[in-house]
BANUMI-894268 format. One record per residue (C-alpha): x, y, z. Coordinates in nm, 3 decimals, decimal comma. Layout:
+---------+---------+---------+
|      px |      py |      pz |
+---------+---------+---------+
|       X |       Y |       Z |
...
+---------+---------+---------+
! end
This chain:
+---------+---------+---------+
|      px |      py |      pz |
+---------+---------+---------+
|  -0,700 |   1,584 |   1,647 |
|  -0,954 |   1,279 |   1,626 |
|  -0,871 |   0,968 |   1,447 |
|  -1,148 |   0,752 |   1,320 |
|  -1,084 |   0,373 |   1,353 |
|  -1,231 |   0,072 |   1,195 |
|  -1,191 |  -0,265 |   1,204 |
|  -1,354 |  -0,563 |   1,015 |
|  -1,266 |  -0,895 |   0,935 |
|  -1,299 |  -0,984 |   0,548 |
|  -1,413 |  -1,347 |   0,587 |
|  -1,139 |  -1,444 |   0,262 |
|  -1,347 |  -1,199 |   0,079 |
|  -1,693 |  -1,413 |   0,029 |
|  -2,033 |  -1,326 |   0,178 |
|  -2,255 |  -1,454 |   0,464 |
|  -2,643 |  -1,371 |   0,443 |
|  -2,831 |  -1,382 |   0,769 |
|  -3,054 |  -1,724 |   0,596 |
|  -2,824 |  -2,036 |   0,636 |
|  -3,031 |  -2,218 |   0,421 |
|  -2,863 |  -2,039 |   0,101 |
|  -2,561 |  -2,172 |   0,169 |
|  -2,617 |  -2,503 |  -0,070 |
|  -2,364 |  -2,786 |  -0,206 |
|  -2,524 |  -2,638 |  -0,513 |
|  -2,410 |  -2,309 |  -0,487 |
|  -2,048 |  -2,379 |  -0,378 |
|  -1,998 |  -2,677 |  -0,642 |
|  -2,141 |  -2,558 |  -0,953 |
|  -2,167 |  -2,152 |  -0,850 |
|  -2,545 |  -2,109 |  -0,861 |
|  -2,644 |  -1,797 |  -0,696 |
|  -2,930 |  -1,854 |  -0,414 |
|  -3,208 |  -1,659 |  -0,314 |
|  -3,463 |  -1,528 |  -0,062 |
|  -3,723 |  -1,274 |  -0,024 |
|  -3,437 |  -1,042 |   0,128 |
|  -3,097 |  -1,170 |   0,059 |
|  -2,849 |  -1,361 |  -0,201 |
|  -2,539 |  -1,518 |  -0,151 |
|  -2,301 |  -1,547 |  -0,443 |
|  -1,971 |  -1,743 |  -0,556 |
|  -1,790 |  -1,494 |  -0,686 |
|  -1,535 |  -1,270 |  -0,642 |
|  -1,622 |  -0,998 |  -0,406 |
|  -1,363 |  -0,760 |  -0,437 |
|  -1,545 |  -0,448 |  -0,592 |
|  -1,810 |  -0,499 |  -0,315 |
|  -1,574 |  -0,532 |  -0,045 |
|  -1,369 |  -0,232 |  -0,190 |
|  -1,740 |  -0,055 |  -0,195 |
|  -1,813 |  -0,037 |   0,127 |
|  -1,494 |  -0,018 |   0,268 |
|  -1,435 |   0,318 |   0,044 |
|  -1,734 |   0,433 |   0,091 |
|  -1,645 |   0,430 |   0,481 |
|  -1,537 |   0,736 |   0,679 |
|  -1,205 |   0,637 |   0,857 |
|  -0,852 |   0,701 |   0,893 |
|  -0,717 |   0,404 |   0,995 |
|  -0,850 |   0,052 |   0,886 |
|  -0,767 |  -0,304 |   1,031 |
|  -0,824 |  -0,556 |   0,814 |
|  -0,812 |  -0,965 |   0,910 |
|  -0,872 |  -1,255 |   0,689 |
|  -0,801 |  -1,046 |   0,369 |
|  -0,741 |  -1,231 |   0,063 |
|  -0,342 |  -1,150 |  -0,017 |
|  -0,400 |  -1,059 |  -0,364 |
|  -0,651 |  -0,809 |  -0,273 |
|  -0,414 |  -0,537 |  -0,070 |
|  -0,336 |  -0,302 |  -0,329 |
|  -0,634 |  -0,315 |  -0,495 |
|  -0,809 |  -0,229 |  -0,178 |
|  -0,543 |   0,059 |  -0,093 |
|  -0,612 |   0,245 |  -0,422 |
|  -0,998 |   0,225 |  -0,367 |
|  -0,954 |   0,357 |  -0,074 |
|  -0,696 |   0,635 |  -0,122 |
|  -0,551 |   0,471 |   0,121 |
|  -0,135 |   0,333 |   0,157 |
|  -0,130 |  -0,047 |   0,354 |
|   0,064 |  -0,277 |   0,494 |
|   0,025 |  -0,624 |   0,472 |
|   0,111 |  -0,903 |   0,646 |
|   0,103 |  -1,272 |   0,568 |
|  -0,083 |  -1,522 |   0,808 |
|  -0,156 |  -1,898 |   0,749 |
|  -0,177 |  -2,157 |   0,415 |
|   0,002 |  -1,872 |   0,191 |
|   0,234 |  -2,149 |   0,013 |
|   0,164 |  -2,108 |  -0,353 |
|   0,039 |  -1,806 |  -0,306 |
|  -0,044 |  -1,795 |  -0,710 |
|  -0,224 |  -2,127 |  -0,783 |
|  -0,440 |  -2,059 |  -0,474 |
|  -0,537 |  -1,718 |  -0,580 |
|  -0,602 |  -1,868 |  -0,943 |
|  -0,810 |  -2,103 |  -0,803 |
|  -1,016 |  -1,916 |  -0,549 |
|  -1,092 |  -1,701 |  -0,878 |
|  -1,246 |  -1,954 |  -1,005 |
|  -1,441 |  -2,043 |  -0,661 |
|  -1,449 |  -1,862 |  -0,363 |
|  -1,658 |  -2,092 |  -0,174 |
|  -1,521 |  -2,376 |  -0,267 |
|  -1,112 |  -2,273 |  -0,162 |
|  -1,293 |  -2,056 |   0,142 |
|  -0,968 |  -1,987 |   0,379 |
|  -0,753 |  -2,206 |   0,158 |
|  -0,713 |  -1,932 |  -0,065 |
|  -0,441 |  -1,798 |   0,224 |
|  -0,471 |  -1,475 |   0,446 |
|  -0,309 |  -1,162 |   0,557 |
|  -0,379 |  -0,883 |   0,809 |
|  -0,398 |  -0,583 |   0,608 |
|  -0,360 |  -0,223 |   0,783 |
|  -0,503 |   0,084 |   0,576 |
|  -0,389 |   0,439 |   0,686 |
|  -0,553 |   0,748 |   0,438 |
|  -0,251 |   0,972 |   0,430 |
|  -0,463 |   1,255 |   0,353 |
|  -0,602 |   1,207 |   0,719 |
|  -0,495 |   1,338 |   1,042 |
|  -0,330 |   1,031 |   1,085 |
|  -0,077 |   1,143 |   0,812 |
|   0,098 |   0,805 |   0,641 |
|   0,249 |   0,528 |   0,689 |
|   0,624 |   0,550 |   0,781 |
|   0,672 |   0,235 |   0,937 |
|   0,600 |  -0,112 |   0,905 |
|   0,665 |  -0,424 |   1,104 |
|   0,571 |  -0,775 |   1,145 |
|   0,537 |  -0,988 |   1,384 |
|   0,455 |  -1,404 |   1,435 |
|   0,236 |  -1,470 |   1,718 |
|   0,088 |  -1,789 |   1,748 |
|   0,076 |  -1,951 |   2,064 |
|   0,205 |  -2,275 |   2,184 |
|  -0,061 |  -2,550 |   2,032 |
|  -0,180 |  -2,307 |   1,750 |
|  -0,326 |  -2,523 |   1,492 |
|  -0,174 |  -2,223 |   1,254 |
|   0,085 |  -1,961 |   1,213 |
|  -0,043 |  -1,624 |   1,322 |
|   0,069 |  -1,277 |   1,274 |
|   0,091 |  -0,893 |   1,344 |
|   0,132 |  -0,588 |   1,197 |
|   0,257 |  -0,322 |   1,331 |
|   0,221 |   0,017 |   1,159 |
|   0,327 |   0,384 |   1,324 |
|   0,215 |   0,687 |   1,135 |
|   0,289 |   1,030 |   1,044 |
|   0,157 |   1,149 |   1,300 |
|   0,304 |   0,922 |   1,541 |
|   0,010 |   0,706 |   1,589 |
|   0,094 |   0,333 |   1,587 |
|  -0,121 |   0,071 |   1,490 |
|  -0,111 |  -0,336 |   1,575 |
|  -0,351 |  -0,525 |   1,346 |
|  -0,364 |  -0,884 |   1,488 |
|  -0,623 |  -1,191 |   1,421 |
|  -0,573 |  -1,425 |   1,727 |
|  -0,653 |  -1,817 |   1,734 |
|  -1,048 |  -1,891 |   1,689 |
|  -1,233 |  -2,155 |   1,917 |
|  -0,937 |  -2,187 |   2,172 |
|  -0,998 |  -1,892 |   2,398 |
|  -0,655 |  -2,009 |   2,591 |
|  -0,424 |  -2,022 |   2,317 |
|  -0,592 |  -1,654 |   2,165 |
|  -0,536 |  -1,524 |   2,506 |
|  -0,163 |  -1,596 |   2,498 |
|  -0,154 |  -1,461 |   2,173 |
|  -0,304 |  -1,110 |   2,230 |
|  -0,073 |  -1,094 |   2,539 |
|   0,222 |  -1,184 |   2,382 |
|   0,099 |  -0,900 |   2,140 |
|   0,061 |  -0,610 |   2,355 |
|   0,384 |  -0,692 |   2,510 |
|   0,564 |  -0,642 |   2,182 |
|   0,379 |  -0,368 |   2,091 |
|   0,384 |  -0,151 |   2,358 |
|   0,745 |  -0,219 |   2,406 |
|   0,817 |  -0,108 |   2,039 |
|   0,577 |   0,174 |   2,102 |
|   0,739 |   0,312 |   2,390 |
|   0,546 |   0,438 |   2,708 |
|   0,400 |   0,797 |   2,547 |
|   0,306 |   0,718 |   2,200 |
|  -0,048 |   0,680 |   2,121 |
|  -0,161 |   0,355 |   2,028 |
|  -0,461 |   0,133 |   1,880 |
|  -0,447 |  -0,253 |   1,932 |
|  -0,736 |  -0,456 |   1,793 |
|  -0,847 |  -0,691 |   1,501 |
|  -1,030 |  -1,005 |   1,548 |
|  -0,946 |  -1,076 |   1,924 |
|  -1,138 |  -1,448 |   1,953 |
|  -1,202 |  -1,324 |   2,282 |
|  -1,496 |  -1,214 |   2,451 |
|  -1,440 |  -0,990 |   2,749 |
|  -1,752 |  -1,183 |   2,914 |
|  -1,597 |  -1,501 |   2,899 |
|  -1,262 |  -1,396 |   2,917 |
|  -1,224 |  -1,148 |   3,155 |
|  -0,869 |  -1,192 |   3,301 |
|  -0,726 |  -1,119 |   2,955 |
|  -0,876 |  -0,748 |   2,936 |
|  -0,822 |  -0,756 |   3,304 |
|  -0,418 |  -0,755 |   3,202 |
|  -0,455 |  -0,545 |   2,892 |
|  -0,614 |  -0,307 |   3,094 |
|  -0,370 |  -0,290 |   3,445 |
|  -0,066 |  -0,400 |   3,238 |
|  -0,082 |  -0,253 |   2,917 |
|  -0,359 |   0,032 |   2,983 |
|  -0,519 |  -0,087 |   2,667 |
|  -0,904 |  -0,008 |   2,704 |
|  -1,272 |  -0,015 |   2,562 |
|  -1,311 |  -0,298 |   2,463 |
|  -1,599 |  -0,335 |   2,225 |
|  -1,884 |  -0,545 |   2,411 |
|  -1,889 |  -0,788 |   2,708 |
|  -1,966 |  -1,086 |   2,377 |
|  -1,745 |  -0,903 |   2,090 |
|  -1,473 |  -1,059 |   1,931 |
|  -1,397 |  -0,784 |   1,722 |
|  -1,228 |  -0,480 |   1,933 |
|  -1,071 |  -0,153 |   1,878 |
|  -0,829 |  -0,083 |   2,235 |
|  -0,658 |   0,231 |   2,276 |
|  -0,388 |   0,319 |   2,504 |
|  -0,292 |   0,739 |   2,486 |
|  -0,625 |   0,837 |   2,283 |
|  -0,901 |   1,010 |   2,449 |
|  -1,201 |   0,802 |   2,348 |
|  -1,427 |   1,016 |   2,189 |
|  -1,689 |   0,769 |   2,075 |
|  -1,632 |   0,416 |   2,195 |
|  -1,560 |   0,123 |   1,950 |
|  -1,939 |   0,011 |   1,884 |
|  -2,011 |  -0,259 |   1,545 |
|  -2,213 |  -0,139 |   1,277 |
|  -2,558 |  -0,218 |   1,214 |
|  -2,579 |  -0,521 |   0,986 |
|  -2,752 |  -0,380 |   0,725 |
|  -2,495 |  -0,080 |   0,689 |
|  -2,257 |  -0,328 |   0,516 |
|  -2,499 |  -0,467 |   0,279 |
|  -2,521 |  -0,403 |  -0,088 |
|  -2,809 |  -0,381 |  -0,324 |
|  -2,825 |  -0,686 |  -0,548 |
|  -3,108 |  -0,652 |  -0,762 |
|  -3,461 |  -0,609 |  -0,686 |
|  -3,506 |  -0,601 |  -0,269 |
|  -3,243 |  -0,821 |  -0,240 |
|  -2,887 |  -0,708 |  -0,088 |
|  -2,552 |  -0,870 |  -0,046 |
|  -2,402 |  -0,899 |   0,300 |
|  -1,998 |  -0,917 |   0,264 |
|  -1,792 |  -1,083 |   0,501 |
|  -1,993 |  -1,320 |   0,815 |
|  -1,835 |  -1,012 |   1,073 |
|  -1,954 |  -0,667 |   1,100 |
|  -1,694 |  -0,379 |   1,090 |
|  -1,639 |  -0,245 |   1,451 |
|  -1,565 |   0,152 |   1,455 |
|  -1,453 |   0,436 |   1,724 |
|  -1,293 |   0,761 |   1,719 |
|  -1,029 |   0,864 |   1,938 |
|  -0,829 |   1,148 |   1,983 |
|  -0,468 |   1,233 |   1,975 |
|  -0,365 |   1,377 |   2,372 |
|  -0,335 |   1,782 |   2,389 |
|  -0,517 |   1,823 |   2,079 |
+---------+---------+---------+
! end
């Protein structure tokens, strides 16, 4: 039984075109939409483009970082899909920040709050969800709270959905390890498992830290010596290893030749399968 996996980080729901140069005090201050010869990039809300491409997706499973909170179950029915959410950082006042990033994505960017969000298709071999657990995880010195979710399927398949510290390789380090500890643990030593998200880490640069997932937690394949983004497996027969999409396969027509690229990652897939199947 194979299990398709995917992974992507939303970026709060706004988009990133490859040109820099559209990204103008213009745009994000008075919501004037800019333009190249190949690309836009909008202020707006981006949730039936996100919802799009992310239904329009073949998986069974689907970790989600940075996800605006407001945007869960809207996702989930797009999707066919059941989720479970979990709360990260600046979620205090939940409602007037989701009013206001309405009004201006750009502008509230990451202020709006977060969540990791875990999508499981229960018409998939993966079955649904049964259970669902969180999980804090931010290391000593984190400038913010971090968390996990932990999510175990019908068909016994468990799931940890994490988004570790960014631009402090040290403190995201103790934060994944601290992760597969619980997770494993909660998991048991038989049950199959996936363990990814936005990592911060790249196995290049970090090397002891997949080093230990690896001997410690037998949590492999990691995505690429510079990837962030990583889908590990521990119990799963790897059947096509986690690999990121081409750029362009997230991008959406927006009028003319010009597309819309969501989110400033690129969703990271694999497909595994289930042991003795």
């Amino acid at each position: 039984m194979q299990i398709r996996a995917l992974s992507w980080n939303l970026f709060h729901g706004r988009d990133k075109p490859p040109d820099p140069g559209l990204f103008t005090w213009r745009s994000r201050l008075l919501r004037i939409s800019e333009r190249n010869d190949t690309h836009v990039q909008v202020n707006r809300d981006l949730l039936a483009a996100f919802s799009e491409v992310l239904a329009g997706a073949e998986w069974d499973v689907a970790l989600l970082q940075e996800t605006p909170p407001r945007w869960a179950e809207p996702l989930a029915r797009a999707c066919k899909a059941e989720a479970h959410r979990v709360l990260t950082s600046r979620n205090a006042l939940g409602a007037l920040r989701a009013a206001l990033a309405r009004l201006n994505p750009d502008l509230m960017a990451s202020g709006e709050g977060g969540s990791n969000l875990t999508l499981v298709r229960p018409a998939s071999p993966a079955g649904g969800i049964v259970e669902r657990r969180e999980m804090q995880i931010s290391g000593p010195g984190a400038p913010e709270r971090r968390a996990m979710a932990m999510t175990r399927t019908a068909a016994g398949l468990h799931l940890a959905n994490l988004h570790a510290t960014n631009d402090r390789p040290d403190i995201a380090a103790e934060e994944v390890i601290q992760s597969a500890t619980a997770t494993t643990f909660w998991a048991g030593d038989d049950a199959p498992l996936i363990f990814g998200g936005d990592l911060n880490l790249r196995p290049q640069s970090s090397p002891e830290a997949f080093e230990q997932l690896r001997d410690s937690f037998g949590l492999t394949a990691p995505t690429a010596p510079d990837a962030i983004d990583h889908l590990l497996a521990r119990n799963l027969r790897v059947v096509e290893p986690p690999s990121p999409w081409p750029a362009e396969r997230r991008e959406l027509p927006a009028g003319g030749r010009l597309a819309l690229r969501p989110s400033d990652h690129t969703p990271v897939a694999a497909t595994f399968e289930l042991a003795g199947t």
